[in-house]
C-alpha positions as CSV (number, residue, x, y, z in Angstrom):
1,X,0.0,0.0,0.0
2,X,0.9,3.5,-0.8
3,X,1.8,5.7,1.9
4,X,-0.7,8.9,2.4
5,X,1.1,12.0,1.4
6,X,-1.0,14.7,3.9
7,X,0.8,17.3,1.8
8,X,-1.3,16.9,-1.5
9,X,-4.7,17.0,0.1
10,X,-6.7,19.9,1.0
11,X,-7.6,21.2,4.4
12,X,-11.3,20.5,3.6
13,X,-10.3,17.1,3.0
14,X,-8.2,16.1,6.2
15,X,-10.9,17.4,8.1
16,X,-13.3,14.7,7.0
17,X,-10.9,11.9,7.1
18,X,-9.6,13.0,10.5
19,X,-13.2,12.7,11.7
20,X,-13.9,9.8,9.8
21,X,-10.8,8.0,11.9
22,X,-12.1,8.9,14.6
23,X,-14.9,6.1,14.1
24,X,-12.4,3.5,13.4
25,X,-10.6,3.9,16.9
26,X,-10.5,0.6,18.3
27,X,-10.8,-1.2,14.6
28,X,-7.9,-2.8,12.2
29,X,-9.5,0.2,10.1
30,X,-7.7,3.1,12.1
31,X,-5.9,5.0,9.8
32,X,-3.9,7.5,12.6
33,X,-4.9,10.5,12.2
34,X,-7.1,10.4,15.0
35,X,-5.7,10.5,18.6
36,X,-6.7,7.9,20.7
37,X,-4.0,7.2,23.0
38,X,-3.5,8.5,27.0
39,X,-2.9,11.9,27.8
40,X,0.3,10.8,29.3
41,X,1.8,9.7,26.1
42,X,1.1,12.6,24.4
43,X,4.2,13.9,23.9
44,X,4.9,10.8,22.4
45,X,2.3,9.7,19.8
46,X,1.3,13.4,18.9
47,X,4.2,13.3,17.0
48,X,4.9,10.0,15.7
49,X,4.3,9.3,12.1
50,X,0.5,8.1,10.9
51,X,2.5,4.5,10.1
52,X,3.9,4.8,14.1
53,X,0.8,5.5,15.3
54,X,-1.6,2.8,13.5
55,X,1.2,-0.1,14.7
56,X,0.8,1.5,18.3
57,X,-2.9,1.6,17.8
58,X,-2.9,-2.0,16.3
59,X,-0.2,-3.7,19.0
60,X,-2.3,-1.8,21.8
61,X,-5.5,-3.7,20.4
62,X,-3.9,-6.8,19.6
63,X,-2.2,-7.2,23.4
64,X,-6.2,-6.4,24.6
65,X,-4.8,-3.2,26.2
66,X,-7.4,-0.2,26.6
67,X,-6.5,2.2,24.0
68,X,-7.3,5.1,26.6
69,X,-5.5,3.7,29.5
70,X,-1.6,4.1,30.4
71,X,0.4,0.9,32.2
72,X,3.7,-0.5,31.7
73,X,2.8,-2.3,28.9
74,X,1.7,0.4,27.2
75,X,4.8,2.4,27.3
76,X,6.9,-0.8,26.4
77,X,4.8,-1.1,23.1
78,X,5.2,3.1,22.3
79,X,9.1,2.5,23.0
80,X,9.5,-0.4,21.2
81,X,7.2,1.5,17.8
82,X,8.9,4.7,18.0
83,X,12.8,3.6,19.0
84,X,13.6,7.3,19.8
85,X,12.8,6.9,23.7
């Protein structure tokens, strides 16, 4: 699959996919776009890529974890996505 270059789409456009992700939070059809981790990993997902984000997203579904909650396991899944912690 072809990655999704944000720069050749309107504004218009991410608007309605962004809100459109946000009703596949919690399905293998998440996109990441949409934020749906902790607010204490914030400062970690906000800026990960949309590829980073969907494996988080998809490991954090696949371990059972709740995508809104923060543990150990959590953090050893973002950590072992983004390799720059």
């Amino acid at each position: 699959m072809d990655k999704l270059n944000l720069n050749s789409i309107t504004t218009n456009a991410f608007i309605k996919m962004h809100e459109l992700d946000q009703k596949f939070i919690g399905s293998p059809d998440y996109m990441g776009l949409a934020y749906f981790w902790s607010y204490e990993y914030r400062h970690y997902l906000r800026d990960a890529s949309i590829e980073e984000r969907r494996l988080v997203h998809n490991n954090f579904l696949n371990y059972g974890l709740t995508l809104e909650d923060a543990s150990e396991k959590h953090f050893t899944i973002i950590k072992k996505i983004l390799k720059t912690i």
